[in-house]
PARO-15655 format. One record per atom (N, C-alpha, C): residue in one letter; z, x, y; residue number from 1; atom name. Coordinates in nm, 3 decimals. Atoms other than C-alpha are relative to their C-alpha. Layout:
! PARO-15655
+---+---------+---------+---------+-----+----+
: r :      zz :      xx :      yy :   k :  a :
+---+---------+---------+---------+-----+----+
: A :       Z :       X :       Y : NUM : CA :
...
+---+---------+---------+---------+-----+----+
END
This chain:
! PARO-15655
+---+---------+---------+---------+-----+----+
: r :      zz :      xx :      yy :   k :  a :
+---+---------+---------+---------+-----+----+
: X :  -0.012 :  -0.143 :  -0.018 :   1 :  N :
: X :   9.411 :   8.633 :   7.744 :   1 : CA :
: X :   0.059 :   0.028 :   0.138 :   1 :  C :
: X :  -0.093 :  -0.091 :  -0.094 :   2 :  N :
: X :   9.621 :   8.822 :   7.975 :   2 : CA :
: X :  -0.090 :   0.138 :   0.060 :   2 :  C :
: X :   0.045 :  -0.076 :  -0.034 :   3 :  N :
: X :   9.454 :   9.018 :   8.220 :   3 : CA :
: X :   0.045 :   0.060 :   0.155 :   3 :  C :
: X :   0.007 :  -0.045 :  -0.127 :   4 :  N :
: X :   9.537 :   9.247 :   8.516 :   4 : CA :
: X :  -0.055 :   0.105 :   0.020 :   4 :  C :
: X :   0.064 :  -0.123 :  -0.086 :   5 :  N :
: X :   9.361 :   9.459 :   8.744 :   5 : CA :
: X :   0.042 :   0.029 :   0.122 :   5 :  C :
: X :  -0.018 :  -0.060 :  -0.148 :   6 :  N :
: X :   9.377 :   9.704 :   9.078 :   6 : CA :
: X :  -0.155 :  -0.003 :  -0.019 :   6 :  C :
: X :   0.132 :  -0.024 :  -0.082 :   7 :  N :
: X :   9.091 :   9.716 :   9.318 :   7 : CA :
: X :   0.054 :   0.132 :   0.061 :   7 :  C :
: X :  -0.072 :  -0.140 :  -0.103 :   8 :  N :
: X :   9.096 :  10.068 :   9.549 :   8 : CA :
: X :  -0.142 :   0.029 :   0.020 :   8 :  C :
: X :   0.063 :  -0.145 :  -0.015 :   9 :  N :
: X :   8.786 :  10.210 :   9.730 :   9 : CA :
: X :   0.015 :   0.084 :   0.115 :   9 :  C :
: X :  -0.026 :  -0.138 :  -0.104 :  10 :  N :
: X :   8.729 :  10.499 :   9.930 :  10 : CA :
: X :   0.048 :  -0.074 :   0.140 :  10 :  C :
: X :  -0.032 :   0.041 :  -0.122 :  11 :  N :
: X :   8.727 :  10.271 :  10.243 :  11 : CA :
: X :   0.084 :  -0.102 :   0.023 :  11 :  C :
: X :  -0.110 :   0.137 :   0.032 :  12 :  N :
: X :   8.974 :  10.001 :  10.130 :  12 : CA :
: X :  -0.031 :  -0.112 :   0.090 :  12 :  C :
: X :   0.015 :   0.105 :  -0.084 :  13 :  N :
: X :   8.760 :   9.737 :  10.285 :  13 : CA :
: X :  -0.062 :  -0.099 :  -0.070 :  13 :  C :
: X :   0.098 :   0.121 :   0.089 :  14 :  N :
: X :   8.451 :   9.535 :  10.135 :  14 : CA :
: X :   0.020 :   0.040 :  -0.180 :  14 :  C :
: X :   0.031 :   0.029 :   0.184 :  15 :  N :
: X :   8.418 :   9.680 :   9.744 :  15 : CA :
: X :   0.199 :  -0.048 :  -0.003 :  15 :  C :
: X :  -0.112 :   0.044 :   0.026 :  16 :  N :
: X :   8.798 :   9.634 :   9.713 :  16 : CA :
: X :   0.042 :  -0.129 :   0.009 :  16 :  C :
: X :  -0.035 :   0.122 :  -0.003 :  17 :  N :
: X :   8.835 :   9.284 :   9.799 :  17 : CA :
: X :  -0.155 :  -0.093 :  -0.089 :  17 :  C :
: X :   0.104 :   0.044 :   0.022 :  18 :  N :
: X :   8.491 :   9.198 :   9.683 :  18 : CA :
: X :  -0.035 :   0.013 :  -0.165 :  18 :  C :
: X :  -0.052 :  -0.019 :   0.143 :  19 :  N :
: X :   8.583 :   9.356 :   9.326 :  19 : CA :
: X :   0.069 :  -0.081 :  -0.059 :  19 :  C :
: X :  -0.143 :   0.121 :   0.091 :  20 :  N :
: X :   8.925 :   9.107 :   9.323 :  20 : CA :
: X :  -0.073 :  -0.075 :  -0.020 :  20 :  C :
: X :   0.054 :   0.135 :   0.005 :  21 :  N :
: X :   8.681 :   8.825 :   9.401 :  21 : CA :
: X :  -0.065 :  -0.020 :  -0.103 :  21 :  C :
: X :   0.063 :  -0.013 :   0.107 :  22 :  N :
: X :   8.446 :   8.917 :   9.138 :  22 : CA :
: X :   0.075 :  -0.049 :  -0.138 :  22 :  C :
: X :  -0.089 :   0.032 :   0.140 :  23 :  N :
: X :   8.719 :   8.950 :   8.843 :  23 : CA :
: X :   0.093 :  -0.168 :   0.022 :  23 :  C :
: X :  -0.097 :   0.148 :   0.004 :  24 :  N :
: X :   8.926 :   8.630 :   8.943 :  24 : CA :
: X :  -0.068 :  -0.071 :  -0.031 :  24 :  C :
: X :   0.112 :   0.110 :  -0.041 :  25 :  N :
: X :   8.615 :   8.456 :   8.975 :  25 : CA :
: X :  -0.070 :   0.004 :  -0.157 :  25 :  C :
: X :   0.040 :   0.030 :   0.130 :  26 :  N :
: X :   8.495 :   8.547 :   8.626 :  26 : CA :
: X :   0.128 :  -0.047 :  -0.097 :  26 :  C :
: X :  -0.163 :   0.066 :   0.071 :  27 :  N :
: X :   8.870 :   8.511 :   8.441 :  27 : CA :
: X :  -0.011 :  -0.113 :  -0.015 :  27 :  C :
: X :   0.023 :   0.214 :  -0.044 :  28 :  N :
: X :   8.879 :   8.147 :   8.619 :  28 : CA :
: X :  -0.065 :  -0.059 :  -0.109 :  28 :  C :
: X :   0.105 :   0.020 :   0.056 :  29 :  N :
: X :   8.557 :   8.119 :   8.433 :  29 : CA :
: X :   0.026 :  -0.046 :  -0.129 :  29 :  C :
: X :  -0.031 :   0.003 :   0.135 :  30 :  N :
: X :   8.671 :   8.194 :   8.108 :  30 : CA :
: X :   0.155 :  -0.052 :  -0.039 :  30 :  C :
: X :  -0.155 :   0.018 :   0.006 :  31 :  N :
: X :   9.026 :   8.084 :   8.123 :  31 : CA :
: X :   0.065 :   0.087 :  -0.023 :  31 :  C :
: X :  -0.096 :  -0.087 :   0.040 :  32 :  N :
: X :   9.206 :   8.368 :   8.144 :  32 : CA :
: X :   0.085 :   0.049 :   0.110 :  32 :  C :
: X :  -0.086 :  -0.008 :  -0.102 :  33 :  N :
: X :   9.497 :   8.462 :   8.338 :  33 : CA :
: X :  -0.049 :   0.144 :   0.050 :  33 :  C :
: X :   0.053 :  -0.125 :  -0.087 :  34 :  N :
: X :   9.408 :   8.741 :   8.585 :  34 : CA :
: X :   0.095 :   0.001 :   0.109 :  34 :  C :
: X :  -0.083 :  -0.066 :  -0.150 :  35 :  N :
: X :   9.610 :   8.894 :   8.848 :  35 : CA :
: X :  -0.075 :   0.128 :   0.072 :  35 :  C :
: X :   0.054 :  -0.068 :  -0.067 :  36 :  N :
: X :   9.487 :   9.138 :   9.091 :  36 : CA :
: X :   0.068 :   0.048 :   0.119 :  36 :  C :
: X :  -0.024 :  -0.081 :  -0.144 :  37 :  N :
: X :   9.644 :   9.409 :   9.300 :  37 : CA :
: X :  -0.096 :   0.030 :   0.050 :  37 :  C :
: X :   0.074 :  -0.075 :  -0.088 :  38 :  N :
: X :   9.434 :   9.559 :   9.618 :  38 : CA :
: X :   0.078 :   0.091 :   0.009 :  38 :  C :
: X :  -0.039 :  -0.176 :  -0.104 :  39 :  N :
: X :   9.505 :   9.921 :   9.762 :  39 : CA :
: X :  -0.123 :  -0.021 :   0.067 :  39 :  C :
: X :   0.087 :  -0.002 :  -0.042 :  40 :  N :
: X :   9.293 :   9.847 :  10.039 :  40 : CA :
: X :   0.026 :   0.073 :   0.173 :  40 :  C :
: X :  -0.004 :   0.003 :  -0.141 :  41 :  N :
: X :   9.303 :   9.876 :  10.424 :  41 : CA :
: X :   0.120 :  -0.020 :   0.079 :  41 :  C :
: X :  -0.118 :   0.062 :  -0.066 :  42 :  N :
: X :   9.597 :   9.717 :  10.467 :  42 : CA :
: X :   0.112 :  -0.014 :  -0.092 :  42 :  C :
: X :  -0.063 :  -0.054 :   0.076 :  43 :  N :
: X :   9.748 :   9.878 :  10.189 :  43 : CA :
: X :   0.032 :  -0.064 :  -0.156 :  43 :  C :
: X :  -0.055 :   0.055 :   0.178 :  44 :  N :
: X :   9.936 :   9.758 :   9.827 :  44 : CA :
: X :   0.024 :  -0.171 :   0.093 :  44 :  C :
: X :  -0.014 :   0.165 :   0.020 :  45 :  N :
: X :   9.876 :   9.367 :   9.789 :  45 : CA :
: X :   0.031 :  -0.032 :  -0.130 :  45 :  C :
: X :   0.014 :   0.070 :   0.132 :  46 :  N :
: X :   9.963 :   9.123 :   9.535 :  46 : CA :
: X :   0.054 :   0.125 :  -0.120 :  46 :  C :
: X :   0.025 :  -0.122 :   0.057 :  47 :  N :
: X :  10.108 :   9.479 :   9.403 :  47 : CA :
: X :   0.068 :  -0.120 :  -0.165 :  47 :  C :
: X :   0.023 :   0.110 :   0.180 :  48 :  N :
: X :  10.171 :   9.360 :   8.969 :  48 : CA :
: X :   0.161 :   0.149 :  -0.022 :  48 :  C :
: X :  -0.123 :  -0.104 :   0.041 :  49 :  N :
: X :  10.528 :   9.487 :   8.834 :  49 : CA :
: X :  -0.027 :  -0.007 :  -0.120 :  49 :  C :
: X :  -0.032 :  -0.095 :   0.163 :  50 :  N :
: X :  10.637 :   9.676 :   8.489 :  50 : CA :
: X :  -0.045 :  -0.141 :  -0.123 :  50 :  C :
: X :   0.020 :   0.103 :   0.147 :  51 :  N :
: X :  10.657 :   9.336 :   8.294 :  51 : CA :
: X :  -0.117 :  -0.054 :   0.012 :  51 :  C :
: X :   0.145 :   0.110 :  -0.003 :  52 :  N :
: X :  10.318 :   9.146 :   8.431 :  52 : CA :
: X :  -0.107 :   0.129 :  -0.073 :  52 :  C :
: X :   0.081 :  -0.112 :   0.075 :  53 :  N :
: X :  10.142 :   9.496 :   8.311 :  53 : CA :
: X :   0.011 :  -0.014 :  -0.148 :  53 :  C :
: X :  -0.063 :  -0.035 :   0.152 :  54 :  N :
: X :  10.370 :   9.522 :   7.985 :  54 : CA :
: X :  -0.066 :  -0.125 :  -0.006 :  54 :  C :
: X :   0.039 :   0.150 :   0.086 :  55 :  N :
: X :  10.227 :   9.128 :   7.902 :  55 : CA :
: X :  -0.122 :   0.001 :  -0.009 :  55 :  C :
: X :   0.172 :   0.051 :  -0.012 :  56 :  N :
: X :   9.880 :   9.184 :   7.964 :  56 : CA :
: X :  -0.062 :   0.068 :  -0.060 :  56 :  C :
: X :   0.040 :  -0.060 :   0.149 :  57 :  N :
: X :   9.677 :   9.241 :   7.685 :  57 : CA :
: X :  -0.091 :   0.104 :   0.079 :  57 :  C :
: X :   0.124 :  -0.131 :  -0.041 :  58 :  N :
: X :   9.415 :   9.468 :   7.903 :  58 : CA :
: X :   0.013 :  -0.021 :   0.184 :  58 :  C :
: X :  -0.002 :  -0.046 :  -0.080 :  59 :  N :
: X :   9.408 :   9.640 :   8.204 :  59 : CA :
: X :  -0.135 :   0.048 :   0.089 :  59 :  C :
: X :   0.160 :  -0.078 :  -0.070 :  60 :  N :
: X :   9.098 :   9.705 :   8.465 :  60 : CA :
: X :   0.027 :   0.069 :   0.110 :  60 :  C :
: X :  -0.032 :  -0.085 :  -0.165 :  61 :  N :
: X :   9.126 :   9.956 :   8.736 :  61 : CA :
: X :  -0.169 :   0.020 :   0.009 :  61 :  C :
: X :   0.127 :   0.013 :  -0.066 :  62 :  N :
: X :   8.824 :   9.927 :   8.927 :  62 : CA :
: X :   0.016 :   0.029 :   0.141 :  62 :  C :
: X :  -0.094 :  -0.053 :  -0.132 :  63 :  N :
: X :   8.924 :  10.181 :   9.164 :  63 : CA :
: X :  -0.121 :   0.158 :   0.014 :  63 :  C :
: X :   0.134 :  -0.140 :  -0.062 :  64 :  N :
: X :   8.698 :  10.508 :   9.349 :  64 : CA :
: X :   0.083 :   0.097 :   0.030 :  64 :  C :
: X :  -0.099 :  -0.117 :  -0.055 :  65 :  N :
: X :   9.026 :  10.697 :   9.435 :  65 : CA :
: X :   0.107 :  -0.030 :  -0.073 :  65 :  C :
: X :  -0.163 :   0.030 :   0.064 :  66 :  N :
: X :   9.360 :  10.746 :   9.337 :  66 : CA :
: X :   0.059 :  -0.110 :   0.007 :  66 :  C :
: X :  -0.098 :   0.117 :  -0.033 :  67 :  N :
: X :   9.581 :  10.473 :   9.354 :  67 : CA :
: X :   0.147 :   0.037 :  -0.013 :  67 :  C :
: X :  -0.053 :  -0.027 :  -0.013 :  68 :  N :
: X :   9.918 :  10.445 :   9.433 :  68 : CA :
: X :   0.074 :  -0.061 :  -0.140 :  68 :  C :
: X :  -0.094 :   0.045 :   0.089 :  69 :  N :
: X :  10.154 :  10.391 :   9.110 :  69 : CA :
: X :  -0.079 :  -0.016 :  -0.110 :  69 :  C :
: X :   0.059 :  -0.062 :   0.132 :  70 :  N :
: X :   9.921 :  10.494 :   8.827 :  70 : CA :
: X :   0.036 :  -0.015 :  -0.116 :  70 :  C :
: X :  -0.052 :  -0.024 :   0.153 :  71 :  N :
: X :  10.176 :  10.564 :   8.601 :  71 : CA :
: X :   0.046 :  -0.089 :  -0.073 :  71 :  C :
: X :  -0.044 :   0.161 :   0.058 :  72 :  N :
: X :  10.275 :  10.218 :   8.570 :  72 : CA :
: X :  -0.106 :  -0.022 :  -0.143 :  72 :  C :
: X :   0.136 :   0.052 :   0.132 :  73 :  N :
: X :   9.945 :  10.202 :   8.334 :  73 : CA :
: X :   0.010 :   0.086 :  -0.118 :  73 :  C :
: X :  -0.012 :  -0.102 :   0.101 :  74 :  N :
: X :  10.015 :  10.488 :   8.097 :  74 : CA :
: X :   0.012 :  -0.067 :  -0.166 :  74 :  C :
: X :  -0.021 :   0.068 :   0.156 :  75 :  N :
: X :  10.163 :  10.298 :   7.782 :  75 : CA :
: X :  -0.163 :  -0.091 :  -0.009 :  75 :  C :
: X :   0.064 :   0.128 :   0.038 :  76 :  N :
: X :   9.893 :  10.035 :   7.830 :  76 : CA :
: X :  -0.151 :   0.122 :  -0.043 :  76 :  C :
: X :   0.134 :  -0.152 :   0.075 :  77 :  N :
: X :   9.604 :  10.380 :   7.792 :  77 : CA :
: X :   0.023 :   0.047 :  -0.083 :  77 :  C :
: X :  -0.034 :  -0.072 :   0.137 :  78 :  N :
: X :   9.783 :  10.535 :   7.513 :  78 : CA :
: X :  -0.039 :  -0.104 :  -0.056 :  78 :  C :
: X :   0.081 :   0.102 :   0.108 :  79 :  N :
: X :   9.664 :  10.217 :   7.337 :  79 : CA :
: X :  -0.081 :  -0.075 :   0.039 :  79 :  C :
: X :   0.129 :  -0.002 :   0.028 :  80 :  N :
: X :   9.379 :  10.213 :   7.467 :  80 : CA :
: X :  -0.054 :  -0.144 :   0.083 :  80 :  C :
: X :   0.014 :   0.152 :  -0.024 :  81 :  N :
: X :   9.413 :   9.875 :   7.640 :  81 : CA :
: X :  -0.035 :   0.022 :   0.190 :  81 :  C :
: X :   0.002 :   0.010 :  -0.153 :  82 :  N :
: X :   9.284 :  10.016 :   8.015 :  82 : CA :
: X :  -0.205 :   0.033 :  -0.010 :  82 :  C :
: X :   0.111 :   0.013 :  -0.073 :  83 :  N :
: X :   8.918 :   9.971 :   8.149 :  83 : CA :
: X :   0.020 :   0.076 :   0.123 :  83 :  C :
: X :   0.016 :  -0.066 :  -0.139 :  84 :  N :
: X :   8.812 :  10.225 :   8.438 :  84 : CA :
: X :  -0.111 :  -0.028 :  -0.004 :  84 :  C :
: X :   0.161 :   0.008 :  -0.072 :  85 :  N :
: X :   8.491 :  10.139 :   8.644 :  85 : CA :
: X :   0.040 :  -0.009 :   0.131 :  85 :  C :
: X :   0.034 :  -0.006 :  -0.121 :  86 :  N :
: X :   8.378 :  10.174 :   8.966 :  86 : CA :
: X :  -0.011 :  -0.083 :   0.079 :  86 :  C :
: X :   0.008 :   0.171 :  -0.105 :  87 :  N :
: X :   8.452 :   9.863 :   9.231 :  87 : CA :
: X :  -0.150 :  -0.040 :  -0.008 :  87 :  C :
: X :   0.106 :   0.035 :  -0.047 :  88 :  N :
: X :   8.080 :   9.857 :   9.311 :  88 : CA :
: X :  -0.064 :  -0.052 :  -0.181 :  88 :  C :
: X :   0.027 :   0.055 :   0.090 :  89 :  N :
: X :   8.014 :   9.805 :   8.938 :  89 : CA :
: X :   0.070 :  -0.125 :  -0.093 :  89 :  C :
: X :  -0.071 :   0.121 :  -0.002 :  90 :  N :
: X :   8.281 :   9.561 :   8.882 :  90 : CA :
: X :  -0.080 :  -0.116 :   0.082 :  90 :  C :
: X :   0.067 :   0.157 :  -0.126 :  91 :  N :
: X :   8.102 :   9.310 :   9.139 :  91 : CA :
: X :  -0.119 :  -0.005 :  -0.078 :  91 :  C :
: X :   0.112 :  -0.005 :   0.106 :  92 :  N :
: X :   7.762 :   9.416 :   8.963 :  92 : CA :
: X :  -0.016 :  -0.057 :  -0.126 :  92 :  C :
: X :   0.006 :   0.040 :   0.170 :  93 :  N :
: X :   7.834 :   9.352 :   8.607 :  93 : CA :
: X :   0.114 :  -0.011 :  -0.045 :  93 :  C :
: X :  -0.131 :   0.069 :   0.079 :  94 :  N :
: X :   8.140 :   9.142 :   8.572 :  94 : CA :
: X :   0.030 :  -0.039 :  -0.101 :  94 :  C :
: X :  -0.013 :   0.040 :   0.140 :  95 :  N :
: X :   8.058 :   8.941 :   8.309 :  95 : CA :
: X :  -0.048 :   0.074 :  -0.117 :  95 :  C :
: X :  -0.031 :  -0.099 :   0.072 :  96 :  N :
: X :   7.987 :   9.263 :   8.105 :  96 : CA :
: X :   0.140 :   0.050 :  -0.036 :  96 :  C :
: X :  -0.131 :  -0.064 :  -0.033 :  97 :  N :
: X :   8.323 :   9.424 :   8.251 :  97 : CA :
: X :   0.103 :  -0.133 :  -0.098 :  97 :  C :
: X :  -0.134 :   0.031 :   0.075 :  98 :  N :
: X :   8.518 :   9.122 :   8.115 :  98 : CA :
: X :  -0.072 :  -0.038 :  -0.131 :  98 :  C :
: X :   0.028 :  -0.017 :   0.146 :  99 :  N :
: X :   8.326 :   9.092 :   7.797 :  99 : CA :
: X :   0.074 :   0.122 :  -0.103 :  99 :  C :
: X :  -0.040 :  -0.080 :   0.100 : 100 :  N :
: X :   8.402 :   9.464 :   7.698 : 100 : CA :
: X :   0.185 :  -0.030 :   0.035 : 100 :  C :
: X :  -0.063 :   0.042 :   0.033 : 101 :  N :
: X :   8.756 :   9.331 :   7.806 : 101 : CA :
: X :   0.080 :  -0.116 :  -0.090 : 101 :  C :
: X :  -0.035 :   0.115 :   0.110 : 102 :  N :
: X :   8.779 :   9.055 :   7.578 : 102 : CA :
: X :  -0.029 :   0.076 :  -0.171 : 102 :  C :
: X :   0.025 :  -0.047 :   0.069 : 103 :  N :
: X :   8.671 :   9.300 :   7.322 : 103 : CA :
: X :   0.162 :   0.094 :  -0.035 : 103 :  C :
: X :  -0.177 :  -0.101 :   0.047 : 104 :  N :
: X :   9.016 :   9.519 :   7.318 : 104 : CA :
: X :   0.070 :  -0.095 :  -0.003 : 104 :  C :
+---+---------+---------+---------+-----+----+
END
């Protein structure tokens, strides 16, 4: 499975990097490819272009604020294939978070 996510919180410091670590760290787990932009502190990392989105069967934004380039995700929500939660619950209950992703 094909998976990418953004991190983003309010303070773009600890849940944002501490969110990537979380999801890579479960993916790994399960064998699944994971990528992971930040919007953190030190701005767009690792940012994920049009086609690594378009290939990936599901999407997690695990973000507390806006993020920059949103709309990149649109097709992948019209069908339904995007996960929103809260960084601090991403770190909490990962292996939930990528369960109900292995589920879409």
């Amino acid at each position: 499975m094909k998976i990418v996510a953004v991190t983003a919180c309010p303070t773009g410091v600890a849940h944002t990097y501490m969110a990537q670590e979380a999801i890579e760290v479960e993916c790994k787990k399960r064998n699944h490819e994971i990528q992971v932009e930040t919007q953190g502190s030190m701005g767009m990392e690792n940012e994920l272009e049009q086609e690594t989105i378009d290939a990936a069967d599901v999407v997690i934004l695990a973000v507390a604020i806006g993020i920059d380039g949103e709309e990149r995700f649109e097709e992948k929500a019209e069908q339904g294939k995007v996960i929103n939660i809260e960084p601090g619950d991403a770190i909490k209950n990962v292996a939930k978070l990528i369960d109900e992703a292995e589920k879409l």
